[in-house]
C-alpha atoms as an extended CHARMM CRD file, in Angstrom:
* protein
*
        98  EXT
         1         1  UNK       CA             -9.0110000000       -3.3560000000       -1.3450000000  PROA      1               0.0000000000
         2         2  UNK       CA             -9.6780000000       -5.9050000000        1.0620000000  PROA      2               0.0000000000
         3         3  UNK       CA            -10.5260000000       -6.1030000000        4.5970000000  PROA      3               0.0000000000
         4         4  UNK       CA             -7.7540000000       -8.0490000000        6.3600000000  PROA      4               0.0000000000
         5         5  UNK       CA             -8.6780000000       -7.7800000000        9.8940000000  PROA      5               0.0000000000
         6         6  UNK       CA            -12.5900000000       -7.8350000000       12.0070000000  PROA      6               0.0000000000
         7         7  UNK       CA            -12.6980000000       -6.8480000000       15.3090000000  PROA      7               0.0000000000
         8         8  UNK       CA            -15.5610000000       -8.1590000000       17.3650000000  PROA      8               0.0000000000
         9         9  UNK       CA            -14.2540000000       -5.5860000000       20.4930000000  PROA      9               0.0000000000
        10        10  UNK       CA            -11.9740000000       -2.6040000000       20.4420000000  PROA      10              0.0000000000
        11        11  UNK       CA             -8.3500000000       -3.8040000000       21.0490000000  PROA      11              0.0000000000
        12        12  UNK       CA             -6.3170000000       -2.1040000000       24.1720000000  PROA      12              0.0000000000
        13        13  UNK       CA             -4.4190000000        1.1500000000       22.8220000000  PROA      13              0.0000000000
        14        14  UNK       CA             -1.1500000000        0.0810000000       23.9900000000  PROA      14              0.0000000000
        15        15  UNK       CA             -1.2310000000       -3.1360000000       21.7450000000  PROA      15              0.0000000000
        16        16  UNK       CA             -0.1440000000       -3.6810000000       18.3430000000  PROA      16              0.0000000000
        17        17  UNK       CA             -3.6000000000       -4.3350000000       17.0050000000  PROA      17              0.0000000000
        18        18  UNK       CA             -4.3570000000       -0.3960000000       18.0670000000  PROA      18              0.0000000000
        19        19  UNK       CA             -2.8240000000        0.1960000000       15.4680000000  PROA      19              0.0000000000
        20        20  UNK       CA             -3.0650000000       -2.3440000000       12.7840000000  PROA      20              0.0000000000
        21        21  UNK       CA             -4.4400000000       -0.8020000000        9.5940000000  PROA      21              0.0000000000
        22        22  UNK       CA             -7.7300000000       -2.2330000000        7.6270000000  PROA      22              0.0000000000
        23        23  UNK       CA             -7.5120000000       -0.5420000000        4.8000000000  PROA      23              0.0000000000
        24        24  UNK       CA             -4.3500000000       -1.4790000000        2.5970000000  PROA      24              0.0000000000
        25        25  UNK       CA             -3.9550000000       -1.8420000000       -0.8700000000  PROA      25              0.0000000000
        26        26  UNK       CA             -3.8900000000       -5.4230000000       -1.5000000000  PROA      26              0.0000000000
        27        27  UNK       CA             -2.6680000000       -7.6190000000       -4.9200000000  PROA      27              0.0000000000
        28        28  UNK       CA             -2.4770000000      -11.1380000000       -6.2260000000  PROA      28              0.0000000000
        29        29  UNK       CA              0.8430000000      -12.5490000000       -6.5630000000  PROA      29              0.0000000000
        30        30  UNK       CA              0.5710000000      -12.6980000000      -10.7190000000  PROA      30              0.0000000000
        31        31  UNK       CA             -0.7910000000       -9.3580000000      -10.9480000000  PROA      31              0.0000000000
        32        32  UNK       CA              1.5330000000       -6.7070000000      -12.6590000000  PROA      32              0.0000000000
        33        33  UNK       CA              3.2570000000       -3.7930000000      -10.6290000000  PROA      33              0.0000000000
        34        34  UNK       CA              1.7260000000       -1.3140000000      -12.6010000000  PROA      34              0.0000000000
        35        35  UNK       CA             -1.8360000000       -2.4580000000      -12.4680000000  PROA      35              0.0000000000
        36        36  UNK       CA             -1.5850000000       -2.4180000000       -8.9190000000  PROA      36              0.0000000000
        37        37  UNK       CA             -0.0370000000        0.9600000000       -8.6550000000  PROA      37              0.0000000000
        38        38  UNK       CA             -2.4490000000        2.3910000000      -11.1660000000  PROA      38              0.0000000000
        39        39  UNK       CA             -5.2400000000        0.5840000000       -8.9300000000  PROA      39              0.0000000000
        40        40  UNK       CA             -3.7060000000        2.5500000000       -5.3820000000  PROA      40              0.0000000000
        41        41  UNK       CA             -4.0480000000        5.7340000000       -7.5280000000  PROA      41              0.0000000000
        42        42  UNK       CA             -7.7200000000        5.4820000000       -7.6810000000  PROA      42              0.0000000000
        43        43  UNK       CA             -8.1340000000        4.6600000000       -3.6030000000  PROA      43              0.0000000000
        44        44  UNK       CA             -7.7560000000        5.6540000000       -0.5050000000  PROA      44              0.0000000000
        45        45  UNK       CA             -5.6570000000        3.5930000000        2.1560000000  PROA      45              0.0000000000
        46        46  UNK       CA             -4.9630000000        4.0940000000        5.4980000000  PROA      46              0.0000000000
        47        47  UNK       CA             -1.6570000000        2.9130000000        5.0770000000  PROA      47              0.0000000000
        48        48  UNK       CA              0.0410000000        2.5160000000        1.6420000000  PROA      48              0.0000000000
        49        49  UNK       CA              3.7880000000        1.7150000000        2.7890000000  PROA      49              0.0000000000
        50        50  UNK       CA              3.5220000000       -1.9550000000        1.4500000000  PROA      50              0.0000000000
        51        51  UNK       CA              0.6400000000       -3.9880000000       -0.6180000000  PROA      51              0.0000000000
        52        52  UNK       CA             -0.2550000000       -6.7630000000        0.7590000000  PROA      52              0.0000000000
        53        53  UNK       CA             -0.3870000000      -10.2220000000       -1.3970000000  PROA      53              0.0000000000
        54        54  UNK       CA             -3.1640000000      -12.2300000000       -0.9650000000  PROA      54              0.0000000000
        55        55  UNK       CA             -4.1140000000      -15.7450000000       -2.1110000000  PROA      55              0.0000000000
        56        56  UNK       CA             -7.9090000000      -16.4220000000       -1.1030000000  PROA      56              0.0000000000
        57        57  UNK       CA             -7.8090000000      -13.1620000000        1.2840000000  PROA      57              0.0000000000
        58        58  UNK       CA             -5.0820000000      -14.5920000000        3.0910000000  PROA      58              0.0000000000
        59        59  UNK       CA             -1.9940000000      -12.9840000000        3.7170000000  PROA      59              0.0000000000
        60        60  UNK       CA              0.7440000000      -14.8850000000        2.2550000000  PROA      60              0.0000000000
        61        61  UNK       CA              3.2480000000      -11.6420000000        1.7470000000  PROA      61              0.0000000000
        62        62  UNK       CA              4.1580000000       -8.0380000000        1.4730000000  PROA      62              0.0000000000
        63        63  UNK       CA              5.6900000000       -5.5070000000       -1.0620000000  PROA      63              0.0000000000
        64        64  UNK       CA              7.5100000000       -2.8010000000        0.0780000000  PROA      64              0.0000000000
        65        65  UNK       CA              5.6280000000        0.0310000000       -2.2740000000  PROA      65              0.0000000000
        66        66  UNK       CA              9.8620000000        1.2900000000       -2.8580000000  PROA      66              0.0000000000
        67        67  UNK       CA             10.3710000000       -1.9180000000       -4.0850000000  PROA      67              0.0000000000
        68        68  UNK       CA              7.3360000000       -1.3210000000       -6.4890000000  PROA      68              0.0000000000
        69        69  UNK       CA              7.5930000000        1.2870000000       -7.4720000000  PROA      69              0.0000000000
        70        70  UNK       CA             11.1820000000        0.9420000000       -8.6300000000  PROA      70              0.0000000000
        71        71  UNK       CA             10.2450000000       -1.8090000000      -10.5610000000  PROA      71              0.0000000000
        72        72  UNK       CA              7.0420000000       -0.3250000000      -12.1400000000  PROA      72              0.0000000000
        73        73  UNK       CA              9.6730000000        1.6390000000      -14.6430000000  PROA      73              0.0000000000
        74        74  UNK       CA              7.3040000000        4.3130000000      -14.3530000000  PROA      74              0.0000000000
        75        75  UNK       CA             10.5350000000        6.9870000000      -12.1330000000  PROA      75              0.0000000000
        76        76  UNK       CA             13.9800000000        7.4280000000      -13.5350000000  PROA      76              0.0000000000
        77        77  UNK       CA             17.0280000000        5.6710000000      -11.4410000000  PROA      77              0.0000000000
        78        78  UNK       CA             17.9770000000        9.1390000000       -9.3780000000  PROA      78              0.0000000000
        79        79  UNK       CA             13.9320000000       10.3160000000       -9.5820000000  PROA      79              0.0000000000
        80        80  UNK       CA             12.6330000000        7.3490000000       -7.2750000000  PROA      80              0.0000000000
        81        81  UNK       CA             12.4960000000        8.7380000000       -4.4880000000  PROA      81              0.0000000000
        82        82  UNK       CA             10.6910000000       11.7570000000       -5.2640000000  PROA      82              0.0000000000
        83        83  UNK       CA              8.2340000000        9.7530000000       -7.7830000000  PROA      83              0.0000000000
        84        84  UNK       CA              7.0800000000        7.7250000000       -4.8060000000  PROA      84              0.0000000000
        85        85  UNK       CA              6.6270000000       10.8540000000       -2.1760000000  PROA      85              0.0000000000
        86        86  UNK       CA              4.2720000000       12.4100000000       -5.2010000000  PROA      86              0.0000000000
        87        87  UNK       CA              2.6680000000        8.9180000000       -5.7130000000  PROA      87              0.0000000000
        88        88  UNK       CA              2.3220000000        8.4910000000       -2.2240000000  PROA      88              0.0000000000
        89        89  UNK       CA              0.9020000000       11.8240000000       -1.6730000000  PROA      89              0.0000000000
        90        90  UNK       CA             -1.5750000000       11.3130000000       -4.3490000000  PROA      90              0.0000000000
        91        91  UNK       CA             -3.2800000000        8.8670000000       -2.9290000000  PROA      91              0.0000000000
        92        92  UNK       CA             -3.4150000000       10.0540000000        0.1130000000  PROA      92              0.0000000000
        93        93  UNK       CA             -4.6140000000       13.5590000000       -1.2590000000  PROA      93              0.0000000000
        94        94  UNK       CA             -2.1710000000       15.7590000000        0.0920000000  PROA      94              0.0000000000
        95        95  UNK       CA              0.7050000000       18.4090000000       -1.6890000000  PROA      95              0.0000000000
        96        96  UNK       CA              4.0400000000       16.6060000000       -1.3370000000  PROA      96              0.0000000000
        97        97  UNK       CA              6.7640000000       18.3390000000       -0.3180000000  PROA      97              0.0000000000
        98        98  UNK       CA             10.1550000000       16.6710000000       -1.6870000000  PROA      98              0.0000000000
């Protein structure tokens, strides 16, 4: 997990940098789906709806967590959905409700 953004001063409330997230899983563009899903599993984010790719902590993309998860092969075809609202509310420590 890195730290993508440092704030010197608190940004204005009505801005998008309000609400820009810090903590977000990040990966490397070679590393496997399922390391990085089995790496969110162990964290806590403030927001897990994509992972960000980094090369040298810069931002050079990022993947939708549907997108990853579908591809992990870890959720039957019609159980996607649900597998990433339980995956999603395991990280974040909460019951999901599907």
């Amino acid at each position: 997990m890195s730290e993508l953004l440092v704030f010197d001063d608190e940004p204005e409330p009505r801005t998008a940098l309000w609400h820009a997230c810090t903590r977000v899983p990040t990966a490397a563009p070679g590393e496997s789906v399922t390391a990085v899903l089995s790496d969110m599993a162990a964290k806590r984010y403030d927001c897990a709806s994509v992972v960000a790719v980094l090369v040298g902590g810069r931002l050079v993309g990022v993947a939708p967590i549907e997108r990853m998860w579908r591809s992990s092969g870890l959720c039957g075809r019609h159980f996607c959905c649900s597998g990433w609202v339980v995956l999603l509310a395991a990280l974040f420590g909460v019951s999901p409700v599907i």
